[in-house]
SEGUDREN-64254 format. One line per 4 residues: number of its first residue (from 1); their letters; for each residue x, y, z of C-alpha. Coordinates in nm, 2 decimals, padded with zeros to 4 digits. Layout:
<pts>
NUM = A = X/Y/Z  ...
</pts>
This chain:
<pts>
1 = XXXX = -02.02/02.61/00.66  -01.73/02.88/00.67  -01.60/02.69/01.00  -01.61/02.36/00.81
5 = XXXX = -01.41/02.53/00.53  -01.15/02.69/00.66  -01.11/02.32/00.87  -01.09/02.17/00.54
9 = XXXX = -00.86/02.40/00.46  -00.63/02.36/00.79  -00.59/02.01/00.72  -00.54/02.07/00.30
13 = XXXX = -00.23/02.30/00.41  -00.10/02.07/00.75  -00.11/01.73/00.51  00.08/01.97/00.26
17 = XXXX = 00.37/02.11/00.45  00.41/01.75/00.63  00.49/01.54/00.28  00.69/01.85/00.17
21 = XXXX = 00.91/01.83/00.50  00.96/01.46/00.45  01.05/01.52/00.07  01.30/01.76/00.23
25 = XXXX = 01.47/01.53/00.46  01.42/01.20/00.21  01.63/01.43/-00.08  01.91/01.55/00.19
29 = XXXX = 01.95/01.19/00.29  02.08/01.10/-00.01  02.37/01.30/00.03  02.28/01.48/-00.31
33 = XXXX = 02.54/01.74/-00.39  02.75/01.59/-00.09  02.88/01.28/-00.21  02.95/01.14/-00.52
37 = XXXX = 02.63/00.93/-00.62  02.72/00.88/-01.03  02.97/00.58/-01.09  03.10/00.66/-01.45
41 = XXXX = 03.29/00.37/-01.46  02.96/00.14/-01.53  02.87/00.34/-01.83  03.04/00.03/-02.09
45 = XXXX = 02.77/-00.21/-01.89  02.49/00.05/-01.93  02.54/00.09/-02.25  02.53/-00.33/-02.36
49 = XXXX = 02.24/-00.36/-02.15  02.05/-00.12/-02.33  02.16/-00.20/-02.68  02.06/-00.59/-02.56
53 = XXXX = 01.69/-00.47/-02.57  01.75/-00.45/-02.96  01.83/-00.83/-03.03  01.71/-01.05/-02.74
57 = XXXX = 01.80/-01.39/-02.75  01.58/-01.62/-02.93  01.73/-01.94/-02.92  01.51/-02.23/-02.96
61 = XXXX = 01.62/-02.44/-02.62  01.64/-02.10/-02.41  01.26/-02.00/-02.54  01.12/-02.37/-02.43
65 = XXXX = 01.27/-02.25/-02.09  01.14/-01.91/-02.08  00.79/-02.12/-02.21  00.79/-02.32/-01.88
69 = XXXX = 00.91/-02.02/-01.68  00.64/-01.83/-01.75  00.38/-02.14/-01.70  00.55/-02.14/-01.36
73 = XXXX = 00.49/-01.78/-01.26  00.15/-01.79/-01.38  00.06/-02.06/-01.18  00.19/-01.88/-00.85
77 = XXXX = -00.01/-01.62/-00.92  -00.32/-01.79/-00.97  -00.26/-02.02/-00.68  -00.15/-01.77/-00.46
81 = XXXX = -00.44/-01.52/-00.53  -00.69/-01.79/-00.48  -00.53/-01.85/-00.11  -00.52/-01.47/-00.06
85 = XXXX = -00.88/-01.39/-00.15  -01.00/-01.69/00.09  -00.77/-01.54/00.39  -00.89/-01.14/00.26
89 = XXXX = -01.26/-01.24/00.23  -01.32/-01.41/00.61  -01.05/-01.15/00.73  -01.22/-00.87/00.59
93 = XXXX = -01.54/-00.91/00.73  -01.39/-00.95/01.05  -01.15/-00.66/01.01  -01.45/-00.40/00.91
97 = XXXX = -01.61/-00.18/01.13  -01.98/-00.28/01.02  -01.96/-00.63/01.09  -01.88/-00.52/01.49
101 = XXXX = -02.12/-00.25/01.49  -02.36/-00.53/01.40  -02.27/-00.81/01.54  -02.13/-00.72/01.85
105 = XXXX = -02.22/-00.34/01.92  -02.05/-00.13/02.24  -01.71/-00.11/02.38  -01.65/-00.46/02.35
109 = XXXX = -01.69/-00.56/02.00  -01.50/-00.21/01.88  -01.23/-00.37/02.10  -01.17/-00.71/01.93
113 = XXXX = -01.21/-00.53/01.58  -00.92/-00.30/01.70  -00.76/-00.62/01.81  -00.83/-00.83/01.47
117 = XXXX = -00.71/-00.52/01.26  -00.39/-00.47/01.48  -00.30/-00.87/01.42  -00.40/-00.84/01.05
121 = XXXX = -00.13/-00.55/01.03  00.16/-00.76/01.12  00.17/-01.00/00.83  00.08/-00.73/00.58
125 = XXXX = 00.40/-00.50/00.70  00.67/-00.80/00.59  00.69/-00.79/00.22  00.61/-01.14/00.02
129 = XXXX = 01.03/-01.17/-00.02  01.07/-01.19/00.33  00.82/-01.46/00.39  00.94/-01.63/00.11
133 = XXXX = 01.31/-01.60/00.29  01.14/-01.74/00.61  00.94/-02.00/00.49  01.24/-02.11/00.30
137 = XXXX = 01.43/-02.15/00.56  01.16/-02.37/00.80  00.97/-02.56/00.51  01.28/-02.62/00.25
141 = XXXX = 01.31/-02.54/-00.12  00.95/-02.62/-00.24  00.65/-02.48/-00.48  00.49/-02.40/-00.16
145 = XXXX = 00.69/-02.14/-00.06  00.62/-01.90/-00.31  00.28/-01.98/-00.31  00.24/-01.92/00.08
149 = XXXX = 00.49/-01.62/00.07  00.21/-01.46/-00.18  -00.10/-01.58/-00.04  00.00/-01.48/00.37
153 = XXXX = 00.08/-01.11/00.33  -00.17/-01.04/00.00  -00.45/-01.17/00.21  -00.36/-00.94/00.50
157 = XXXX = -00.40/-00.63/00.26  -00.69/-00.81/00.08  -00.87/-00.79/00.44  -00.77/-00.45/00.45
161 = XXXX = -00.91/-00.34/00.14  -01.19/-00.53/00.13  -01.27/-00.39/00.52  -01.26/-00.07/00.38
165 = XXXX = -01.51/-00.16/00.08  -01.71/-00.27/00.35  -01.70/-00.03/00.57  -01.83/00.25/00.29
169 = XXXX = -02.11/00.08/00.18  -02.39/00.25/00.21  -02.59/00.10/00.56  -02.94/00.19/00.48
173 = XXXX = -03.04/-00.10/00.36  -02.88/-00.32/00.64  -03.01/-00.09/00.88  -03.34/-00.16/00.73
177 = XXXX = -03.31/-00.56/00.78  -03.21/-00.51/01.13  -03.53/-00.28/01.26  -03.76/-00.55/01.05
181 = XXXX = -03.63/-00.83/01.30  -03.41/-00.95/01.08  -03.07/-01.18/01.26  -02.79/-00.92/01.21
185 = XXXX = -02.58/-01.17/01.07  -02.83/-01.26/00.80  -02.90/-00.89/00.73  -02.49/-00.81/00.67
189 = XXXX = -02.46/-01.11/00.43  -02.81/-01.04/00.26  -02.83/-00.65/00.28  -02.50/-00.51/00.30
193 = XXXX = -02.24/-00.78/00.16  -02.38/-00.82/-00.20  -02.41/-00.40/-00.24  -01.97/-00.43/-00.20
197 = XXXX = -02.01/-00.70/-00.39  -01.89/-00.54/-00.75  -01.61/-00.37/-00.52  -01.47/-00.67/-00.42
201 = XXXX = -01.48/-00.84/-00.73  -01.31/-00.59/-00.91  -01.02/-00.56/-00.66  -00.98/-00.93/-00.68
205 = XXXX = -00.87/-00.86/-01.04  -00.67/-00.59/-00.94  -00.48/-00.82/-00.69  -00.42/-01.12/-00.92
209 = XXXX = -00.22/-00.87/-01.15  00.01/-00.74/-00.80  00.05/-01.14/-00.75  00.17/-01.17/-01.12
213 = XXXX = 00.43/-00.94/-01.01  00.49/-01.06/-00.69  00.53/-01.40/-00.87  00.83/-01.29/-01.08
217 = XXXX = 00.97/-01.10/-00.75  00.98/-01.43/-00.58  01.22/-01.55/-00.83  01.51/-01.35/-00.74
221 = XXXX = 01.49/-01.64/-00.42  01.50/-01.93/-00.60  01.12/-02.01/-00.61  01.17/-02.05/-00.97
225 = XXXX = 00.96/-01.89/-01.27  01.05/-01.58/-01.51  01.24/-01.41/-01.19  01.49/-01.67/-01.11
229 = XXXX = 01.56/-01.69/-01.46  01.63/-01.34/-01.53  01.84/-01.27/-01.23  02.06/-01.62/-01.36
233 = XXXX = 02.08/-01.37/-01.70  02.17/-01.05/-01.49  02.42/-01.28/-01.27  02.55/-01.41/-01.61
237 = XXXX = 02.58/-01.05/-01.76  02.41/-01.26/-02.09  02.18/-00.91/-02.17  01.99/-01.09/-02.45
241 = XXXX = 01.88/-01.38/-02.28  01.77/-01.09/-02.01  01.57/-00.87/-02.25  01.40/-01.18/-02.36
245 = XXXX = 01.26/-01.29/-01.98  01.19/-00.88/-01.98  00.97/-00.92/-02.31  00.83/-01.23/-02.14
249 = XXXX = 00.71/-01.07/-01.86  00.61/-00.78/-02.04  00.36/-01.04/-02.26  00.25/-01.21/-01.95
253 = XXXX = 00.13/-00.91/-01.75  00.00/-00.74/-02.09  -00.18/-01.02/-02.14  -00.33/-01.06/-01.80
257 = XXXX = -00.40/-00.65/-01.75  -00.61/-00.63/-02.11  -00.83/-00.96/-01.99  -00.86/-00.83/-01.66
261 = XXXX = -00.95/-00.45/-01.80  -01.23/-00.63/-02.01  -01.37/-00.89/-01.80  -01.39/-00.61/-01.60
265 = XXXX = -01.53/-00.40/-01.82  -01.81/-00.62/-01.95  -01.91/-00.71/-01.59  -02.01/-00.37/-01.54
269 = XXXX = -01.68/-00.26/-01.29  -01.54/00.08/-01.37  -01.17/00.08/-01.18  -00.94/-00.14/-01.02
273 = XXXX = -00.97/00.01/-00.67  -01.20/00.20/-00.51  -01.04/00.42/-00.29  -01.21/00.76/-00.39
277 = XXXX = -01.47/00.99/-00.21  -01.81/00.90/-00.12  -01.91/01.14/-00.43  -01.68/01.04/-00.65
281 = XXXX = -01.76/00.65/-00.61  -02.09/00.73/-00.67  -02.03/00.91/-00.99  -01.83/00.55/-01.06
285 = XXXX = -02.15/00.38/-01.00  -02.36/00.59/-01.29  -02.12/00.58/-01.54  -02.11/00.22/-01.46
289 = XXXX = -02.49/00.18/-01.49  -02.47/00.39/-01.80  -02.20/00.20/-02.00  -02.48/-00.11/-01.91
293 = XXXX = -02.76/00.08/-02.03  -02.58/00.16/-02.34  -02.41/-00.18/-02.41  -02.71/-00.39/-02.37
297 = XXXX = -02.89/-00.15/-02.65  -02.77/-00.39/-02.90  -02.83/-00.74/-02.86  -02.61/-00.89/-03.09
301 = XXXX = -02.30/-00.71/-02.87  -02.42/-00.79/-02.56  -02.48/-01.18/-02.67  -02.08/-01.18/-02.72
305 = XXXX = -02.02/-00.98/-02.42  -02.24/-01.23/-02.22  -02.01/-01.53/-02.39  -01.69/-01.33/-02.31
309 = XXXX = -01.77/-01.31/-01.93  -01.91/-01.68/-01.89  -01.59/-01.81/-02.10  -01.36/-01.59/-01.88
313 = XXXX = -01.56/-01.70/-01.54  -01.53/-02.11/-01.70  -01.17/-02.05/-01.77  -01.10/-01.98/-01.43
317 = XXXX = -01.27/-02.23/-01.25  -01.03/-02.50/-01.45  -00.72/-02.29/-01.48  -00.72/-02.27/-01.04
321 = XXXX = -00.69/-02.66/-01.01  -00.46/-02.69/-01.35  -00.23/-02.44/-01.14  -00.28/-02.61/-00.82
325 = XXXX = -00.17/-02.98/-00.96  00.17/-02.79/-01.22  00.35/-02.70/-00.87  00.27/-02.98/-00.73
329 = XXXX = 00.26/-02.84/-00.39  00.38/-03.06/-00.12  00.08/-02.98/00.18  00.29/-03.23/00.44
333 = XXXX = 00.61/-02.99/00.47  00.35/-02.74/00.63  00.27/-03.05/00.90  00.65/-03.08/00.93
337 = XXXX = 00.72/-02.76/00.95  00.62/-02.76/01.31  00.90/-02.89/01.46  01.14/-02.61/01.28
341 = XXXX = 00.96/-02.39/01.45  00.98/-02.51/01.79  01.32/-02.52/01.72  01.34/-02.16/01.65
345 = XXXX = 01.12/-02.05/01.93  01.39/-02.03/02.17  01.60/-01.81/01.92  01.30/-01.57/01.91
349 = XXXX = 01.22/-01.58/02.28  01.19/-01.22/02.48  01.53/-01.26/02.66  01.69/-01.30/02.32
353 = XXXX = 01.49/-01.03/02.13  01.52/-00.75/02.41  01.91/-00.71/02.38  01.90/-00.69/01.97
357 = XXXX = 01.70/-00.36/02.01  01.96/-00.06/01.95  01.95/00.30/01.85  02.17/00.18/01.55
361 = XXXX = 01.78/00.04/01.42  01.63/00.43/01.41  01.89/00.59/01.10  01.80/00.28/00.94
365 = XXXX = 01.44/00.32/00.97  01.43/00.70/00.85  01.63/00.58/00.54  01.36/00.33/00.47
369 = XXXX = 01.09/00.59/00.49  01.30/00.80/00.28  01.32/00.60/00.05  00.95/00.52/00.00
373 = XXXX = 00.89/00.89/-00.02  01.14/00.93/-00.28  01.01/00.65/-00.51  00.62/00.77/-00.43
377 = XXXX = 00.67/01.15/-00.54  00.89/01.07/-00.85  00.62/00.77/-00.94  00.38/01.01/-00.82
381 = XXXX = 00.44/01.26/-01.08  00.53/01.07/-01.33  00.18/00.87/-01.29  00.01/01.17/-01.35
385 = XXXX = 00.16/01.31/-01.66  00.18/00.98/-01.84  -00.20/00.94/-01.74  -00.30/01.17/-02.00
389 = XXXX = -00.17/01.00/-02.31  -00.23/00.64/-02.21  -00.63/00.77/-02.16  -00.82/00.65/-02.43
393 = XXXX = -01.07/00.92/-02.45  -00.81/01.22/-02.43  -00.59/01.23/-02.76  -00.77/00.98/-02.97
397 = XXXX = -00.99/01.12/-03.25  -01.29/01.25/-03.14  -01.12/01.27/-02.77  -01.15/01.57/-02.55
401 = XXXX = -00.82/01.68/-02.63  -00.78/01.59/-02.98  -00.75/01.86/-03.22  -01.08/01.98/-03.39
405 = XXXX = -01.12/01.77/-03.69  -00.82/01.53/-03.67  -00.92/01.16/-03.85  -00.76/00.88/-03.98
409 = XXXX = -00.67/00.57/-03.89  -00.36/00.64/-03.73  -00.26/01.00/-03.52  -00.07/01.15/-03.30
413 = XXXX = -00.30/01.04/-02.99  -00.28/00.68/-03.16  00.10/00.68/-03.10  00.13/00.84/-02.80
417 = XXXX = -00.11/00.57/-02.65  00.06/00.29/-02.78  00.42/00.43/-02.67  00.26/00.53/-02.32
421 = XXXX = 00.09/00.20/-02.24  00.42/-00.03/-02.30  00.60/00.20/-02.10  00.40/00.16/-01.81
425 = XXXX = 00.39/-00.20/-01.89  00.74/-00.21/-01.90  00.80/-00.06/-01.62  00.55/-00.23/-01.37
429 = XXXX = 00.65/-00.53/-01.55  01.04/-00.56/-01.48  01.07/-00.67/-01.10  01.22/-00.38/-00.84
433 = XXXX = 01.53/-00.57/-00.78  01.63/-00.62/-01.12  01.57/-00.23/-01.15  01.79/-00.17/-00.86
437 = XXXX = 02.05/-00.35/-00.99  02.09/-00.21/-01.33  02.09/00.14/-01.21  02.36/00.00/-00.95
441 = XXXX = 02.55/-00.02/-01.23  02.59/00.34/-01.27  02.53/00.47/-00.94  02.68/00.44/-00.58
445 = XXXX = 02.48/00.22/-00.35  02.24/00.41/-00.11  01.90/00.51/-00.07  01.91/00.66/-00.38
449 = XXXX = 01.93/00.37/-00.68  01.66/00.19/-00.42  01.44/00.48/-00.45  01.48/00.50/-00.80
453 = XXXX = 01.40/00.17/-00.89  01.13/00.17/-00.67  01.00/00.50/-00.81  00.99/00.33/-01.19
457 = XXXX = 00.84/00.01/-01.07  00.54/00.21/-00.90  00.55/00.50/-01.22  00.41/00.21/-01.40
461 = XXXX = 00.15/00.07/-01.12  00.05/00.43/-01.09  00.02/00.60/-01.41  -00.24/00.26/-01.52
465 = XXXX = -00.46/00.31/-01.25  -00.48/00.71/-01.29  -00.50/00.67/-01.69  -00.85/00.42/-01.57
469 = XXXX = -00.94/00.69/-01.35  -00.93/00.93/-01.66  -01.12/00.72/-01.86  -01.41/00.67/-01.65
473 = XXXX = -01.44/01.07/-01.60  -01.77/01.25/-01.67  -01.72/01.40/-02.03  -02.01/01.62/-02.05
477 = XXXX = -01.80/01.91/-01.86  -01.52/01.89/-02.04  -01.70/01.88/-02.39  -01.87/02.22/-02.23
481 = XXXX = -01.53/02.34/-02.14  -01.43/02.30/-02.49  -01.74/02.44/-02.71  -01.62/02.73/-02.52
485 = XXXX = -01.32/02.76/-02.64  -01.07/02.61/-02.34  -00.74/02.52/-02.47  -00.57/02.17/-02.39
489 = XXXX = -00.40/02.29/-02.12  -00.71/02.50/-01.94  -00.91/02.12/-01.98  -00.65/01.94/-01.78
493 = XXXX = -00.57/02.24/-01.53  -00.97/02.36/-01.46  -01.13/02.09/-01.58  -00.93/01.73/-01.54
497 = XXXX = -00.72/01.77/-01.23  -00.97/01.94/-00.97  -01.21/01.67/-01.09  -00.98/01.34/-01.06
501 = XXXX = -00.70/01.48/-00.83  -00.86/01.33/-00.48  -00.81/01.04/-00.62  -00.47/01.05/-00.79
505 = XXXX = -00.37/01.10/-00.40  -00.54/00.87/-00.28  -00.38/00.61/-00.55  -00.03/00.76/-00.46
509 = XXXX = -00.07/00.77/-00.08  -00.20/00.38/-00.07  00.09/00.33/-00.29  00.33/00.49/-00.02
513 = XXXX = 00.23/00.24/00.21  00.31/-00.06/00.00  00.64/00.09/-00.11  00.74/00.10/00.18
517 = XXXX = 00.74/-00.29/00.22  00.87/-00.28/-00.13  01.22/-00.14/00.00  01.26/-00.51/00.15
521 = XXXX = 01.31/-00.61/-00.26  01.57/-00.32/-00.30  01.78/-00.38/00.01  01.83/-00.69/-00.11
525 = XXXX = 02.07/-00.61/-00.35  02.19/-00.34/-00.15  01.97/-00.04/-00.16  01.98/00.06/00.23
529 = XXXX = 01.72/00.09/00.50  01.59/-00.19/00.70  01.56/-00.42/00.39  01.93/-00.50/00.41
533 = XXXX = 01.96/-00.54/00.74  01.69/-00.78/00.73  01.84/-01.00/00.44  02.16/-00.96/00.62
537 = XXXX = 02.03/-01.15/00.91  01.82/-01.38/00.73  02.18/-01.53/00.56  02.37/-01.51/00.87
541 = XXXX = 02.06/-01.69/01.06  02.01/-01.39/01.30  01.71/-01.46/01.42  01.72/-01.27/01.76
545 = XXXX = 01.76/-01.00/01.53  01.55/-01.07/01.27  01.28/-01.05/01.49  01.37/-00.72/01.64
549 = XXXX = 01.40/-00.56/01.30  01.08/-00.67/01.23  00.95/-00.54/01.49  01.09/-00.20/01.42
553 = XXXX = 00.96/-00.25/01.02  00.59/-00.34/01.15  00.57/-00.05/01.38  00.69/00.17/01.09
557 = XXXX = 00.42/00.05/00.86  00.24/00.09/01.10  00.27/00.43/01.19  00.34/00.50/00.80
561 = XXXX = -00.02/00.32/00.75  -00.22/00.59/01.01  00.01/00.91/00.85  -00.12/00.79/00.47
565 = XXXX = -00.50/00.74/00.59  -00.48/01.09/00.79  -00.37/01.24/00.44  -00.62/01.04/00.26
569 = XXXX = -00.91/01.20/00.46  -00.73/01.53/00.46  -00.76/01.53/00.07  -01.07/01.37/00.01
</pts>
């Protein structure tokens, strides 16, 4: 037990000392205290876009276009999710480890599941803006761009995720099946596949709300919706009409995350994502089992509950076509789109590709990684100390940090939940590369405005998903911790954070990983890294080197996607 310890340990302190010596390099990169990174001359712009937040524009015409904007991004998202979870649910099966073992046990089947997860990494490492860029340019300006652009890369990572729900299901009862006689292929889809069932489900949710976002990120490429219109406002420097597409999206994804969070809710799933500890999941599962226990004591509650979830479940079996037949997707251009291709074969062929690879590709590359480990630590920390206040159960009256006899309708912990929660909303709301360019207007480009955009897009992502981790924690100890006289600060320290902070790194590791394909977005607009080289090449139809910086990208999630999993396990 020592020996396992101290191993523990070892890995604690190595997974420790690596992040802080990326941190290091990632903040000397950009050139902080080197080279001037404030431009004081964009403080007049600053200042009207902020102001602009006060009085948005709310002129009749302009709101019937923001209307059919948002009808628009709604509908990728939708259609796009439903395309992603067919692609994640066959491709996850066939990416997890159980299915192999079962199916097709020895060196053999461990090989093709190494090969099926090695293919499925390639589409997830280019970011849903750069296959909206390619498929732009081979199938035309069409609804089914975005749509495909969402649904190809989304259902990579959905087969990803939903691999790893798989693959920590518990495998007694499959294992069960299997030494009764049972076909192993009928024991995984009987036995094992409706235990990850709730898992899935709930990270279904969880990815419609990323493809809400994605939607409005599409924009910025002309796939229409609340993104193209906002960027025409940015362009335009008309602030108002901007703040008003901001306060739309805002609505939209508020909207969607308080359905989500109940439908959710009522269905018996605790979080979003599952990406804790064997021990903590299964402290997920009884808190789950006892919110059932409890809501289904009164009758009358869990009648509505029941109409809730069947009206939510109807809803979304007509709102999928409704969405399907708005874009009006145009399936032949994929048939055409054939013969682009073989047109751009050549252009991608080996003799081509081989030549484009340079040294000039590896500073490029350590800025991108830079700069995801910049946004991740600033969103990071920001995550977890806005997770407090947006907790439900923390400040509140009668919460477990609440002063000892505060009432009333209205408090303190009231406020600073409100405030808290459209803040994160704001800020997971607004796309990355509108960020970017705001803070362009008082910075320098580099690494730096990228990273910081980045960092408040994910602060957002982050600080929900850790504020739902808080709210589903055991409060029995901390109740204990208080009767005996433990301040605030002694709950959260001994109490909160040794409890939930596995997790929180898990969260902000798996985020590192999709930042990084999120500096695409940034280096559109001129953040740095690979991202502009890529969108470079993309306007100047490079695709000889296109390909070869996409190579270089994938290799780097890659190898970014084994580094975050080795730290995962190292602080589990």
């Amino acid at each position: 037990m020592k020996e396992f310890s101290r191993f523990r340990w070892q890995r604690h302190h190595s997974a420790l000392l690596l992040w802080l010596s990326l941190l290091a390099g990632s903040v000397w990169l950009t050139g902080l205290g080197r080279v001037p990174l404030i431009n004081w001359n964009g403080r007049s712009l600053i200042g009207q876009f902020w102001l602009a937040m006060f009085h948005p524009s709310l002129a009749g015409d302009f709101l019937g276009v923001m209307a059919e904007a948002t009808v628009t991004t709604f509908a990728f998202a939708v259609c796009g999710t439903t395309l992603s979870l067919g692609v994640g649910l066959v491709g996850g099966v066939l990416c997890s480890r159980v299915w192999w073992h079962v199916w097709w046990p020895g060196p053999v089947g461990m090989g093709l599941w190494r090969g099926v997860r090695g293919a499925m990494a390639i589409p997830r490492a280019i970011h849903e803006l750069i296959w909206g860029l390619l498929l732009l340019s081979v199938l035309g300006l069409d609804s089914i761009v975005g749509v495909l652009a969402i649904a190809i890369p989304f259902g990579a990572i959905t087969a990803k995720v939903f691999a790893e729900i798989l693959d920590e299901t518990p495998t007694e009862p499959l294992a069960a099946l299997i030494n009764s006689g049972v076909r192993p292929s009928v024991a995984f889809f009987y036995g094992h596949f409706p235990q990850a069932l709730p898992n899935l489900i709930s990270y279904s949710f969880y990815r419609f709300e990323c493809s809400l976002r994605a939607a409005a990120v599409l924009g910025v490429i002309g796939a229409g919706g609340l993104g193209q219109q906002i960027l025409i406002s940015l362009n335009a420097l008309r602030y108002e009409e901007l703040w008003t597409g901001f306060y739309a999206l805002m609505l939209l994804n508020g909207c969607v995350d308080m359905w989500s969070a109940r439908l959710r809710r009522e269905m018996g799933f605790v979080g979003r994502m599952e990406l804790a500890s064997g021990k903590s999941r299964e402290k997920s599962r009884a808190l789950s089992r006892r919110r059932g226990s409890t809501l289904g004591a009164t009758g009358q509650r869990a009648a509505g509950e029941k109409i809730f979830v069947m009206g939510s479940l109807g809803a979304i079996a007509i709102a999928v076509p409704l969405c399907f037949a708005h874009l009006q997707l145009d399936w032949s251009r994929v048939g055409r789109a054939s013969i682009l291709i073989g047109e751009l074969a050549p252009k991608v062929s080996p003799e081509r590709v081989l030549p484009e690879f340079s040294v000039s590709l590896l500073p490029l590359a350590v800025q991108t990684v830079a700069m995801a480990v910049l946004a991740i630590t600033l969103a990071g920390i920001g995550g977890v100390v806005f997770s407090f206040p947006a907790a439900q159960n923390f400040f509140l009256p009668g919460g477990v940090l609440s002063s000892v006899g505060e009432d009333g309708r209205w408090s303190f912990g009231h406020v600073g939940l409100v405030s808290t929660r459209v803040i994160l909303l704001a800020a997971r709301a607004i796309p990355a590369p509108i960020l970017a360019l705001v803070i362009l207007y008082g910075m320098f480009p580099g690494i730096l405005p990228g990273a910081l955009a980045l960092a408040i897009h994910n602060f957002g992502i982050l600080g929900r998903l850790m504020a739902e981790v808080n709210e589903n924690l055991l409060e029995a100890p901390l109740r204990g911790l208080r009767s005996l006289g433990a301040t605030g600060s002694g709950i959260i320290f001994y109490g909160i954070l040794p409890t939930n902070l596995a997790r929180f790194l898990a969260y902000i590791l798996y985020r590192w990983e999709v930042c990084l394909r999120e500096t695409v977005i940034v280096g559109l607009v001129g953040a740095g890294g690979l991202g502009r080289l890529m969108t470079e090449q993309l306007s100047s139809f490079d695709y000889s080197g296109l390909a070869a910086t996409l190579t270089v990208f994938v290799l780097l999630t890659v190898a970014v996607d084994f580094v975050s999993g080795w730290m995962r396990a190292a602080v589990q």
